[in-house]
N, CA, C and O atoms as a GROMACS GRO file, in nm:
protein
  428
    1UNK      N    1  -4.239   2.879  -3.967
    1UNK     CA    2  -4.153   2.853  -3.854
    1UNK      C    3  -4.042   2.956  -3.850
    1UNK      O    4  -4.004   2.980  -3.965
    2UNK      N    5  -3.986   3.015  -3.773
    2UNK     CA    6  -3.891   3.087  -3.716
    2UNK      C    7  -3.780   3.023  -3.681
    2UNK      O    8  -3.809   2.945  -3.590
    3UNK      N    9  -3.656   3.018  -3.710
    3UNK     CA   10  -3.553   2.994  -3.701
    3UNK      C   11  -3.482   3.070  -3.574
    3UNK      O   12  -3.472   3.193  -3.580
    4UNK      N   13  -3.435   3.004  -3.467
    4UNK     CA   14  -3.400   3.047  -3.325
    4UNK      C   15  -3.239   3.067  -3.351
    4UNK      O   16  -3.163   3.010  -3.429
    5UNK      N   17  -3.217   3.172  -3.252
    5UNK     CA   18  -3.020   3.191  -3.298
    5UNK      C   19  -2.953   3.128  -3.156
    5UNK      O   20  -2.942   3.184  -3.047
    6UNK      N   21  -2.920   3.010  -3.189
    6UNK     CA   22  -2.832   2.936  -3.056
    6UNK      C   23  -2.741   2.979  -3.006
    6UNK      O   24  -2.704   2.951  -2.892
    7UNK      N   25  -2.660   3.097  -3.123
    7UNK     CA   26  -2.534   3.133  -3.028
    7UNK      C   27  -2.530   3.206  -2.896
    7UNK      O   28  -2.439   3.183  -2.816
    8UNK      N   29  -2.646   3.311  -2.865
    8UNK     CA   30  -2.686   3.358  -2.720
    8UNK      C   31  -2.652   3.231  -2.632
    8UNK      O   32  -2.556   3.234  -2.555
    9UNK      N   33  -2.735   3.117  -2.647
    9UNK     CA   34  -2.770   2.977  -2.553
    9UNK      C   35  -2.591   2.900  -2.522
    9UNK      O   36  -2.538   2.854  -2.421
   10UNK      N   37  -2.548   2.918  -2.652
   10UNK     CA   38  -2.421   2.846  -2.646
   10UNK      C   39  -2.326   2.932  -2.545
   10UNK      O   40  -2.258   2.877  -2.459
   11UNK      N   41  -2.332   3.086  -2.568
   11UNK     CA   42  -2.256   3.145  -2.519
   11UNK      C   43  -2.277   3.128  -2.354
   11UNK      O   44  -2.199   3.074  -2.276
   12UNK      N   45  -2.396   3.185  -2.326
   12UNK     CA   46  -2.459   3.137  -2.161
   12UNK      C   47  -2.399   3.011  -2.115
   12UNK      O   48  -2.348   3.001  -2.004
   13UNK      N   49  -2.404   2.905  -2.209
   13UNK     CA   50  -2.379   2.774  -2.142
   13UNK      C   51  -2.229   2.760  -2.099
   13UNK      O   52  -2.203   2.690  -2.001
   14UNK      N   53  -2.119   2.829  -2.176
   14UNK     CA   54  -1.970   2.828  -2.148
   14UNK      C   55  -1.952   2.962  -2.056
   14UNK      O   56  -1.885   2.940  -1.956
   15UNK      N   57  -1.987   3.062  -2.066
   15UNK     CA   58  -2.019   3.133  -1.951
   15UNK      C   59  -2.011   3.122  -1.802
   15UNK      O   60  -1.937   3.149  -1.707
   16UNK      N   61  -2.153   3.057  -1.839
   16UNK     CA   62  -2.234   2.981  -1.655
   16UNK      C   63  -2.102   2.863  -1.644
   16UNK      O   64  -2.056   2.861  -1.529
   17UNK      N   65  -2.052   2.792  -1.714
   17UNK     CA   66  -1.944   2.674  -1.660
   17UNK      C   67  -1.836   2.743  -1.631
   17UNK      O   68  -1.788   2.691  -1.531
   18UNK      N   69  -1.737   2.882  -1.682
   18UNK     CA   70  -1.669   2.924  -1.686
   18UNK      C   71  -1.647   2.979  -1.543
   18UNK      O   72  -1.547   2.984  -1.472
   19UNK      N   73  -1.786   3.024  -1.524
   19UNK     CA   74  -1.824   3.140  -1.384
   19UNK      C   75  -1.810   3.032  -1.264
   19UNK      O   76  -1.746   3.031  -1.159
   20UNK      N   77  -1.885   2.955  -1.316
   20UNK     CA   78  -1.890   2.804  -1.202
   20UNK      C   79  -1.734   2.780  -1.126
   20UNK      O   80  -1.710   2.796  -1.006
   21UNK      N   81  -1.648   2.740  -1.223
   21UNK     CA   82  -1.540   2.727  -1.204
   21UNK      C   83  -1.444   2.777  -1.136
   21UNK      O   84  -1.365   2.719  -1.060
   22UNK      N   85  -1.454   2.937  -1.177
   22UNK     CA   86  -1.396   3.038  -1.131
   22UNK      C   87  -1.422   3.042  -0.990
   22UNK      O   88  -1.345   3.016  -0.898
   23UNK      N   89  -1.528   3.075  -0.987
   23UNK     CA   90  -1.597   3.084  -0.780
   23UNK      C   91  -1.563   2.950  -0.702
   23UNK      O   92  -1.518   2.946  -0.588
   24UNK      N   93  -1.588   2.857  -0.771
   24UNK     CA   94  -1.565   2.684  -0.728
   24UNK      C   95  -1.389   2.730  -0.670
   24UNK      O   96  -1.353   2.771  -0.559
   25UNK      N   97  -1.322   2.708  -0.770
   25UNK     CA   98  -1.183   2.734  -0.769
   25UNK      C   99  -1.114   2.864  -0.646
   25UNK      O  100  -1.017   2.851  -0.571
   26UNK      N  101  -1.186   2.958  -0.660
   26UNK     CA  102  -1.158   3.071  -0.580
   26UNK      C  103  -1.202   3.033  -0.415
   26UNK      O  104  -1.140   3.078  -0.318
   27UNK      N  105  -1.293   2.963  -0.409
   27UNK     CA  106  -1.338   2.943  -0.267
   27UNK      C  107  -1.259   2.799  -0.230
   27UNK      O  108  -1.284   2.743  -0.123
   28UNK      N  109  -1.192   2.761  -0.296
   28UNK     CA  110  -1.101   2.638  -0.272
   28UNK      C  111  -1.131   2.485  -0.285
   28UNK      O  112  -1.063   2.391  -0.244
   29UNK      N  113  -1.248   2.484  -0.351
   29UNK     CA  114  -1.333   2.320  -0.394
   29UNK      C  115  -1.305   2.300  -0.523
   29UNK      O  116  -1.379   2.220  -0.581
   30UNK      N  117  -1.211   2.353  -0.588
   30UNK     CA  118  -1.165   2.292  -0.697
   30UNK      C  119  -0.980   2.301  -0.665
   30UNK      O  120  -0.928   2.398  -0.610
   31UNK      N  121  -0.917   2.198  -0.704
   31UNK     CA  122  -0.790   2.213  -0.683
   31UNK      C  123  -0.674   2.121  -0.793
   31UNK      O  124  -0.661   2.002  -0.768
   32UNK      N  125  -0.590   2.184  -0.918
   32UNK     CA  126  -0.546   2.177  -0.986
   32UNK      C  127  -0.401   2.125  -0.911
   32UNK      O  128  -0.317   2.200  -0.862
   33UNK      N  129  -0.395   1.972  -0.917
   33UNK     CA  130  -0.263   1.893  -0.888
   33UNK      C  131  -0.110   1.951  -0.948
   33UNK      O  132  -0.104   1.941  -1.070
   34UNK      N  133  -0.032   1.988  -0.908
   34UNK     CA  134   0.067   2.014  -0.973
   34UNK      C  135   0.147   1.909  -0.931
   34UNK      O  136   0.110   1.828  -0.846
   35UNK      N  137   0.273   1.904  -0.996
   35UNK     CA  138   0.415   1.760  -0.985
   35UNK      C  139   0.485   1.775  -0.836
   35UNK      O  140   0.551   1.689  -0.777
   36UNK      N  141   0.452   1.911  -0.790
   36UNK     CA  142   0.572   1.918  -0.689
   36UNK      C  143   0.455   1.903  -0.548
   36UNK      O  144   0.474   1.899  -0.426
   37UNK      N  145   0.342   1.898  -0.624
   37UNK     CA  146   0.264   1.808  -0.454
   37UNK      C  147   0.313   1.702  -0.465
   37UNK      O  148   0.353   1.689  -0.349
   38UNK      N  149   0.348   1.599  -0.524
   38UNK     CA  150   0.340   1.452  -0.534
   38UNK      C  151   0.515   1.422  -0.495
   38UNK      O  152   0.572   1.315  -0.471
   39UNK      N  153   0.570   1.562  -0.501
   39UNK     CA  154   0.716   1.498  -0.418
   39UNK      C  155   0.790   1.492  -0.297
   39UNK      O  156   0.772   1.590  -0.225
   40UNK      N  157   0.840   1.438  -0.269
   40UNK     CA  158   0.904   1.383  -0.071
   40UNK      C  159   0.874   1.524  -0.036
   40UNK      O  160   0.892   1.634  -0.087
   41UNK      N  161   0.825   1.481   0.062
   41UNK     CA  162   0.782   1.572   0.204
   41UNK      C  163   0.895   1.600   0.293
   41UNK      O  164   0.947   1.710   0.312
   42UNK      N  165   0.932   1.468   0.356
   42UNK     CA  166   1.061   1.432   0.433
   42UNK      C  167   1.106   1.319   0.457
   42UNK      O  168   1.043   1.213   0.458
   43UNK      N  169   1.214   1.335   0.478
   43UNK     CA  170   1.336   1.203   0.508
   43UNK      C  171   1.290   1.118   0.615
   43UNK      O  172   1.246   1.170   0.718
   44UNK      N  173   1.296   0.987   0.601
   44UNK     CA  174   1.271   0.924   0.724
   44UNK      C  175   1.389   0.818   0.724
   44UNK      O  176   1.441   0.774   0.621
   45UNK      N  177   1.425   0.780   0.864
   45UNK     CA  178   1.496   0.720   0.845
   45UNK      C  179   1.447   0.576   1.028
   45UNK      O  180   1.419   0.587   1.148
   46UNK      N  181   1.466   0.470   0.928
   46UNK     CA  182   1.525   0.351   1.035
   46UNK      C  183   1.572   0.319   1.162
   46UNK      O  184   1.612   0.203   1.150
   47UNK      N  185   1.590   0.352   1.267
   47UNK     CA  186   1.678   0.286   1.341
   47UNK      C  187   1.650   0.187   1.390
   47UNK      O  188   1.543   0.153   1.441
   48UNK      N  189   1.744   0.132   1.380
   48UNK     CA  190   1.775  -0.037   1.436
   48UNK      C  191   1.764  -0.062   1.568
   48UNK      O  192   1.872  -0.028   1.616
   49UNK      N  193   1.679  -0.111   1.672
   49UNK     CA  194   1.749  -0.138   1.815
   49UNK      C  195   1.770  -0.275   1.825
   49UNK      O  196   1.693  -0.357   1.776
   50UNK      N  197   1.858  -0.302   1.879
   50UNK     CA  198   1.962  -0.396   1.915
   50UNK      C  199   1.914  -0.419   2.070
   50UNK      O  200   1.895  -0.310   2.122
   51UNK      N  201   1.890  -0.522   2.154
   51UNK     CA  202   1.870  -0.546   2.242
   51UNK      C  203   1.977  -0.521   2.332
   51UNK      O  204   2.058  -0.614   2.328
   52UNK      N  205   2.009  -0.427   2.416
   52UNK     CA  206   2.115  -0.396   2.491
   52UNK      C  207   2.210  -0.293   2.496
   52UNK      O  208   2.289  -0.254   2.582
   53UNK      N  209   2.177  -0.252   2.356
   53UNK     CA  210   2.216  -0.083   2.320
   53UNK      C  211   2.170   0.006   2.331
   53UNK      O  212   2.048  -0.006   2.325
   54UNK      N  213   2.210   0.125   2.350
   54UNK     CA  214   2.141   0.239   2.370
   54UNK      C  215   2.128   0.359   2.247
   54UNK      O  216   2.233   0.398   2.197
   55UNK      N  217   2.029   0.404   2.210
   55UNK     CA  218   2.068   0.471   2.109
   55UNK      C  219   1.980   0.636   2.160
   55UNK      O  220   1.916   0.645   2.264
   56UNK      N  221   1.997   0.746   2.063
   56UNK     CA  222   1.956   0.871   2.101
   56UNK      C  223   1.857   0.915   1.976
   56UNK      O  224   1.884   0.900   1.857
   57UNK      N  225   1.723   0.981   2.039
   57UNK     CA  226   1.632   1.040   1.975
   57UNK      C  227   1.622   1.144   2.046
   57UNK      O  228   1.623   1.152   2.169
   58UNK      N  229   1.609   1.256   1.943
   58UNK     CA  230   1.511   1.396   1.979
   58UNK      C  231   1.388   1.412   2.089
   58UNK      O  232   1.291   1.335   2.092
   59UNK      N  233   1.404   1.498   2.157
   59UNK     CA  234   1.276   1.488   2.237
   59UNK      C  235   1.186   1.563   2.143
   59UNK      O  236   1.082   1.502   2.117
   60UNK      N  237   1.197   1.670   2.091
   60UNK     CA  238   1.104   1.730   2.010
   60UNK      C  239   1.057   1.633   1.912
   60UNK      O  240   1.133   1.566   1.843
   61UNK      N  241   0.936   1.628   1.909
   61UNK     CA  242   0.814   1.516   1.809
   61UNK      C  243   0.827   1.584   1.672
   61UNK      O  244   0.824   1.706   1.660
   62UNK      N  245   0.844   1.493   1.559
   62UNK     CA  246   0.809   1.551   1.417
   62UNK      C  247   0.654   1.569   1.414
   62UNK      O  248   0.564   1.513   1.476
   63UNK      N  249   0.656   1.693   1.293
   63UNK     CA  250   0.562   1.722   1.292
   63UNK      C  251   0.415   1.586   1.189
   63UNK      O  252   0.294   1.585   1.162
   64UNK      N  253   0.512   1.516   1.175
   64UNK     CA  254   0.363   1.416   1.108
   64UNK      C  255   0.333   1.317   1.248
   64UNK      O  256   0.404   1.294   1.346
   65UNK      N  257   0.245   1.287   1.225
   65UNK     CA  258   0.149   1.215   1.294
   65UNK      C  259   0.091   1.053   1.199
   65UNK      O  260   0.046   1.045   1.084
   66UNK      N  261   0.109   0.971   1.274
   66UNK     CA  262   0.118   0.766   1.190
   66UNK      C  263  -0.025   0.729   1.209
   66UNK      O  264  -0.059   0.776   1.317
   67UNK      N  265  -0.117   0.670   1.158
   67UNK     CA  266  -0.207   0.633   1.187
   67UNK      C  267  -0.235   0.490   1.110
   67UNK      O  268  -0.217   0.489   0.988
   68UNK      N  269  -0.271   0.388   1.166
   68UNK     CA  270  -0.267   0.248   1.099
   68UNK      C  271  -0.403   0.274   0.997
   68UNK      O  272  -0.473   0.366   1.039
   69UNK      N  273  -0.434   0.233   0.918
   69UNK     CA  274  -0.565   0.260   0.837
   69UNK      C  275  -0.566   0.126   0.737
   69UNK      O  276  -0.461   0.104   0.676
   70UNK      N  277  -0.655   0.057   0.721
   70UNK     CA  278  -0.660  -0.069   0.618
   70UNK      C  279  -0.502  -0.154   0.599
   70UNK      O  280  -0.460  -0.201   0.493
   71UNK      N  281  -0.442  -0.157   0.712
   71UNK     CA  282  -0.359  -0.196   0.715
   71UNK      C  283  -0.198  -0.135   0.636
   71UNK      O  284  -0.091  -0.193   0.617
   72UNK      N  285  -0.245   0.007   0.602
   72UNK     CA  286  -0.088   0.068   0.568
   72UNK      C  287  -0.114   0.165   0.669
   72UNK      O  288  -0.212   0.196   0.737
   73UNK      N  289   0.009   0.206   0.659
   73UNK     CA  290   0.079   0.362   0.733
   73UNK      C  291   0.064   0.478   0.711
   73UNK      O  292   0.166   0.531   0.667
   74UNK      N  293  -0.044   0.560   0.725
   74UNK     CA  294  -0.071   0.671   0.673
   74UNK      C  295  -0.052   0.810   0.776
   74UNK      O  296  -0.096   0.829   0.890
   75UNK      N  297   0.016   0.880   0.705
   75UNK     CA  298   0.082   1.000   0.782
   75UNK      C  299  -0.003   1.103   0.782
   75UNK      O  300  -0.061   1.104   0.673
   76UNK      N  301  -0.051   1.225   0.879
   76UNK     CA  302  -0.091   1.338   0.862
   76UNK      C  303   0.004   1.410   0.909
   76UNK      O  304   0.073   1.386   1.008
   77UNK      N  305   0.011   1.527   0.817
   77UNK     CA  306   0.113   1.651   0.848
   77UNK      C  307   0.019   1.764   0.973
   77UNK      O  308  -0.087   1.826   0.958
   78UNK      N  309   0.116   1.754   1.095
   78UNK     CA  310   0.017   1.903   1.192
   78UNK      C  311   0.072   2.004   1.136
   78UNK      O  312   0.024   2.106   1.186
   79UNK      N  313   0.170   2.034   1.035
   79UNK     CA  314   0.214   2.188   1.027
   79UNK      C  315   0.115   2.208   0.884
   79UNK      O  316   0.058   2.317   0.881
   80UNK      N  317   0.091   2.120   0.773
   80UNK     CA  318  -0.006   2.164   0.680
   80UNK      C  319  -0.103   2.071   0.693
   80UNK      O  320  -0.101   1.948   0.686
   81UNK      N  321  -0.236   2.192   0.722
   81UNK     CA  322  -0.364   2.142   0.730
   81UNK      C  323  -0.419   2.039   0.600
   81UNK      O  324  -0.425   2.053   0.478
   82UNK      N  325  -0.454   1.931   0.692
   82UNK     CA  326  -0.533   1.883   0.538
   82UNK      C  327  -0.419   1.785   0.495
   82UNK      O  328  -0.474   1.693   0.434
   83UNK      N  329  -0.332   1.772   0.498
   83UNK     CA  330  -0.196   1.682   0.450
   83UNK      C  331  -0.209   1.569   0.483
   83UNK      O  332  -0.248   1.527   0.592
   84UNK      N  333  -0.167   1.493   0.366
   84UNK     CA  334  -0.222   1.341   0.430
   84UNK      C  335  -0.108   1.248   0.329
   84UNK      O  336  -0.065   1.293   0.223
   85UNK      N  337  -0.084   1.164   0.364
   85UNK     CA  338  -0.019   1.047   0.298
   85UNK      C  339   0.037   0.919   0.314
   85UNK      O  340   0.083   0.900   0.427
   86UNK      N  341   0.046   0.829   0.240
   86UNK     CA  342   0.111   0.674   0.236
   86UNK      C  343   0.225   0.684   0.233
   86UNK      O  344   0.278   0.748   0.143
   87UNK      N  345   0.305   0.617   0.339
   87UNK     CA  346   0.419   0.585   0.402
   87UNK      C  347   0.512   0.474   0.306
   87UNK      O  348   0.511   0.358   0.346
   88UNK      N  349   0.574   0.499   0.208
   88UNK     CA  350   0.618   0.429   0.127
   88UNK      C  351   0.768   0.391   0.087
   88UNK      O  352   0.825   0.487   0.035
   89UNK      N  353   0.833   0.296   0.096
   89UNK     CA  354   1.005   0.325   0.040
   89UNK      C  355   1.020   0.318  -0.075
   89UNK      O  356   0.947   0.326  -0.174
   90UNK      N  357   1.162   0.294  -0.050
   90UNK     CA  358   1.233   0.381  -0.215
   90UNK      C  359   1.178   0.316  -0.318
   90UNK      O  360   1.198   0.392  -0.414
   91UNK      N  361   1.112   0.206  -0.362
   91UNK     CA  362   1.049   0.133  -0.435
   91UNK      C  363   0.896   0.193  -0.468
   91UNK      O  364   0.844   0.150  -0.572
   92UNK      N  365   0.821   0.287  -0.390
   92UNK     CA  366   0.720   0.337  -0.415
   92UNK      C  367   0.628   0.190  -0.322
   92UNK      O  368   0.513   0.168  -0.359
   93UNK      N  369   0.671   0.127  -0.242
   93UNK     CA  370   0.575   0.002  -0.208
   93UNK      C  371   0.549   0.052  -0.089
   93UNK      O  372   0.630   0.125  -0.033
   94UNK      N  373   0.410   0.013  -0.027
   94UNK     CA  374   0.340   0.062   0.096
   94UNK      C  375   0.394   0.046   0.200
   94UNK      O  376   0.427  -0.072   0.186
   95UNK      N  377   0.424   0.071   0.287
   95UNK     CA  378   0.448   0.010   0.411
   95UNK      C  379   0.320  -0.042   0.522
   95UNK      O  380   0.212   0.015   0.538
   96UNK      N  381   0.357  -0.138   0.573
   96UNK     CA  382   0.220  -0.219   0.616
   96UNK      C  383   0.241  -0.216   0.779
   96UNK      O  384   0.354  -0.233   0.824
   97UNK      N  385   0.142  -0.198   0.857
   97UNK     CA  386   0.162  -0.223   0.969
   97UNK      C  387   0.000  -0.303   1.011
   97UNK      O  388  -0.109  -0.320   0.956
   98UNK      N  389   0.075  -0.341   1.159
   98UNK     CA  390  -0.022  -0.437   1.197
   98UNK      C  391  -0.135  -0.387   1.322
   98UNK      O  392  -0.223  -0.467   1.352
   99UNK      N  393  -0.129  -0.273   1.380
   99UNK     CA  394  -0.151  -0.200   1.490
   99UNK      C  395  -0.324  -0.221   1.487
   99UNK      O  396  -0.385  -0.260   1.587
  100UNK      N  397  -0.374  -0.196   1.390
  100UNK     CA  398  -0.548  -0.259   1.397
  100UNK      C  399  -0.596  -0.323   1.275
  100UNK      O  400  -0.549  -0.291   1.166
  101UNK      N  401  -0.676  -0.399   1.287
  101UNK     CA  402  -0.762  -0.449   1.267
  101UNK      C  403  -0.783  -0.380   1.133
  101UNK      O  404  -0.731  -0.268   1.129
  102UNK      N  405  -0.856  -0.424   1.001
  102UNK     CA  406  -0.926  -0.364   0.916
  102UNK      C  407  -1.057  -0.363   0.919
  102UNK      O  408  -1.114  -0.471   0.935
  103UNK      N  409  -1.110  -0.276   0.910
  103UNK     CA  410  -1.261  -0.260   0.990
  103UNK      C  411  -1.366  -0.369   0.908
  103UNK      O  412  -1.388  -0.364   0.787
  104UNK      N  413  -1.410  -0.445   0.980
  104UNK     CA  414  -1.574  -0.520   0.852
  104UNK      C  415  -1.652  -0.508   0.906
  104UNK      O  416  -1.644  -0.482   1.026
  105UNK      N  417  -1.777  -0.524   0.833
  105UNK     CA  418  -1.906  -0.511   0.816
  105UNK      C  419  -1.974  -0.578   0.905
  105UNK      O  420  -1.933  -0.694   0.896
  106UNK      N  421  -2.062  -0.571   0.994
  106UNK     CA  422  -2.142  -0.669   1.143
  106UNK      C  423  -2.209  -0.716   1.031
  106UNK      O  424  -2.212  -0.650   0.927
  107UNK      N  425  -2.270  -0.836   1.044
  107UNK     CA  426  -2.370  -0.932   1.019
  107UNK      C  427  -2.457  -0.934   1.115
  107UNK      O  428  -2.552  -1.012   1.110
   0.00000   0.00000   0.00000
């Protein structure tokens, strides 16, 4: 019997994953989370209306966009593509809205 030398096979195998990675990563289907994605985007703030008061908003629209989804508040950003997130206060707790329905299953 002949004794086979694995290290060629081993080397190929971290190689080919290495190479994988690299191109994966470079063409943008791999994506390494950093801390400062995961922090405030922007300020939001409250206003109160009071039945009979008048109060003042911007005509210019922010750039996120609200969408009801399983019953929370989920924001898309139009200025970064792809941006997406849960509408949450200072507690980190969801904010819930009621605008549709949660989708089920027909029978």
């Amino acid at each position: 019997m002949s004794e086979r030398n694995l290290i060629p096979y081993i080397l190929t195998a971290v190689g080919t994953v290495i190479g994988t990675v690299g191109v994966l990563s470079y063409y943008g289907y791999v994506h390494v989370a950093k801390p400062e994605d995961a922090l405030l985007l922007a300020d939001f703030t409250m206003l109160k209306t009071i039945p009979g008061e008048d109060y003042k908003v911007s005509l210019d629209p922010a750039p996120q966009v609200a969408q009801c989804i399983d019953g929370v508040l989920v924001l898309f950003d139009t200025e970064h593509k792809g941006l997406t997130g849960v509408m949450v206060d200072k507690r980190k707790r969801a904010i819930r809205c009621m605008g549709q329905e949660t989708p089920r299953e027909l029978k």
